[in-house]
VOGU-589318 format. One record per residue (C-alpha): x, y, z. Coordinates in steps of 0.05 Angstrom, whole numbers, plus 32768, in hexadecimal, padded with zeros to 4 digits. Layout:
VOGU-589318
XYZ...
end
This chain:
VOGU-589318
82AB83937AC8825E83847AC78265833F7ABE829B83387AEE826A835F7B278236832B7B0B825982EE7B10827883097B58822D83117B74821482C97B58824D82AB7B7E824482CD7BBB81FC82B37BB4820D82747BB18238826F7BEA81FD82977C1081D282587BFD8207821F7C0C820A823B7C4A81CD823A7C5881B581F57C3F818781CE7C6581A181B17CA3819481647C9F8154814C7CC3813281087CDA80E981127CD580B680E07D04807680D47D1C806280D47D61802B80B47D86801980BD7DD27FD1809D7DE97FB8809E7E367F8D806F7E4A7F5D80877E7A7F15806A7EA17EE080A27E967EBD80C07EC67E8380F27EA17E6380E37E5E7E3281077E3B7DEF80EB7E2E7DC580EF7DEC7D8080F07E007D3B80FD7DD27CF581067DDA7CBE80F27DA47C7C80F37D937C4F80E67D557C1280F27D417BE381017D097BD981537D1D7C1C81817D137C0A81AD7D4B7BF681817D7C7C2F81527D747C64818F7D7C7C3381997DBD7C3D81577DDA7C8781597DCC7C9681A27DE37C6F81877E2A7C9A814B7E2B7CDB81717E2B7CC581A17E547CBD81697E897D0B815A7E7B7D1E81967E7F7CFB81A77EC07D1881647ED57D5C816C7ECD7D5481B67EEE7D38818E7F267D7881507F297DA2818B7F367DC681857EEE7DE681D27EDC7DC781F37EA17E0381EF7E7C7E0881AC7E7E7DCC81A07E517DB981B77E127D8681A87DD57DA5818F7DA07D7581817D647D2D81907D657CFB81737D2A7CBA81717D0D7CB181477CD07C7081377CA97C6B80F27C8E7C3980C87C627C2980867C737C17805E7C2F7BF880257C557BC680547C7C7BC180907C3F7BD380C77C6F7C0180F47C8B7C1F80EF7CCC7C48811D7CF47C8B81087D227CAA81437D557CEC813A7D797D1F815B7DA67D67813F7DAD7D87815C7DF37DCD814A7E0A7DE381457E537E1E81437E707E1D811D7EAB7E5E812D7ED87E4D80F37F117E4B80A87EF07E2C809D7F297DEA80B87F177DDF80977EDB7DB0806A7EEC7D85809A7F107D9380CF7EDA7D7780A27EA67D3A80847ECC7D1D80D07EE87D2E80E37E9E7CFE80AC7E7D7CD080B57EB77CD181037E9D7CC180E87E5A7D0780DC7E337CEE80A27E037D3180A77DD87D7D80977DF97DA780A07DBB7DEF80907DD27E1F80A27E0D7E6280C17E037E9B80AF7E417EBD80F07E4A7EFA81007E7B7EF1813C7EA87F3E81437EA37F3581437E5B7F6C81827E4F7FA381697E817F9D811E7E627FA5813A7E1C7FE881677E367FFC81247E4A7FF181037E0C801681307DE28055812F7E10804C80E37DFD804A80EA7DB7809281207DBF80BB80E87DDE809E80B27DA880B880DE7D7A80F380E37D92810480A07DA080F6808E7D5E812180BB7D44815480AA7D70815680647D4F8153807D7D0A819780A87D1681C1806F7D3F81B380407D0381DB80677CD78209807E7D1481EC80C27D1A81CF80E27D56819481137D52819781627D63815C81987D7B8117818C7D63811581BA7D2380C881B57D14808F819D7D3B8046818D7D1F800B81717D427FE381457D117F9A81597D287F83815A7D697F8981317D9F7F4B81047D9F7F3180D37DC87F0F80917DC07EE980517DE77F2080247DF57EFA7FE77E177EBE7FE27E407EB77FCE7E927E787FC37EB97E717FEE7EF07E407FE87F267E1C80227F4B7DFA80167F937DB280257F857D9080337FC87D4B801A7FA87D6B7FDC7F8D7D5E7F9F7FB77D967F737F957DCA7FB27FB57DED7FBE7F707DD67FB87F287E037FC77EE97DE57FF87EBF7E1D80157EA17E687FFD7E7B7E9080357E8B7ED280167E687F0C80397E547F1D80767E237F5880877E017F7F80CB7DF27FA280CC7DBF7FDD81077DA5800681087D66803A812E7D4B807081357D0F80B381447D2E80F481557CFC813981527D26817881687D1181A681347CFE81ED813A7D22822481117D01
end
């Protein structure tokens, strides 16, 4: 009678798990990008000094970025739009000469929300005493919206795809069953464009200081569909 209960129960578990086998799924990879012309960036900008005394050298530099700082209070940029990034004081030994010498430096980035004012950003920032530009990053101030955007891309890729996978082998394709974003979305230079700026102290009327170019934003995603037969 045991045995019989036993064997009863094992096959009642296995029809509990035929019935509940996998449903059959096509699994694809989507890809949305958005191409899009920046219009802020963030700039990279250092100040340095060197010198054979420790403490005067971090003097020197501290005044200098003071300067920048009380410069970019005065351009009108918010306070949250700049911020030190690195500061450094490094003592060196110069073989040639048989000394020490010292080298301070502050790295501040800026975000700069009006392209506009690049060129006058940069030139009252070196006039402040910025002796260092270390790069410029092209941001979009839509930056959330374009990446909704790009990920609603990347759904209907995968879908397509898929949607050519099941009519090859005369199949149609059911609900989404699992959805993964690969990473974040991301974002990257596309190509570069001269832009010119009217500069009111500029005699030619226009001078390109600046390749604004073109970013992309980019969304992807692993989609698994049910397969209908």
């Amino acid at each position: 009678m045991k045995k019989f209960a036993i064997v009863l129960v094992m096959m009642i578990a296995g029809a509990a798990n035929a019935q509940q086998a996998p449903m059959p799924q096509v699994t694809v990879q989507g890809e949305g990008v958005i191409k899009v012309t920046p219009d802020m960036a963030t700039i990279t900008i250092g100040v340095n000094n060197e010198g054979n005394d420790a403490k005067e050298v971090k003097k020197e530099n501290d005044k200098a970025t003071d300067a920048v700082i009380k410069y970019l209070k005065k351009a009108g940029v918010d306070a949250n739009d700049y911020q030190t990034d690195r500061v450094y004081l490094n003592r060196s030994y110069d073989y040639d000469k048989k000394k020490y010498y010292y080298r301070a430096s502050q790295t501040i980035s800026v975000k700069l929300k009006d392209l506009s004012k690049y060129d006058e950003l940069i030139t009252g920032l070196t006039d402040a005493g910025v002796n260092n530009i270390q790069g410029v990053n092209f941001e979009s101030s839509k930056q959330k919206e374009y990446e909704a955007q790009a990920r609603r891309e990347a759904m209907l890729d995968a879908k397509k795809k898929a949607e050519e996978y099941a009519s090859a082998i005369g199949q149609s394709i059911g609900a989404a069953m699992m959805i993964t974003e690969n990473g974040s979305s991301s974002y990257m230079p596309l190509r570069m464009k001269s832009v010119s700026y009217e500069m009111a102290a500029d005699s030619a009327g226009s001078r390109e200081t600046i390749a604004v170019g073109e970013i992309e934003i980019k969304a992807n995603v692993t989609v698994g569909f049910a397969l209908k037969l």
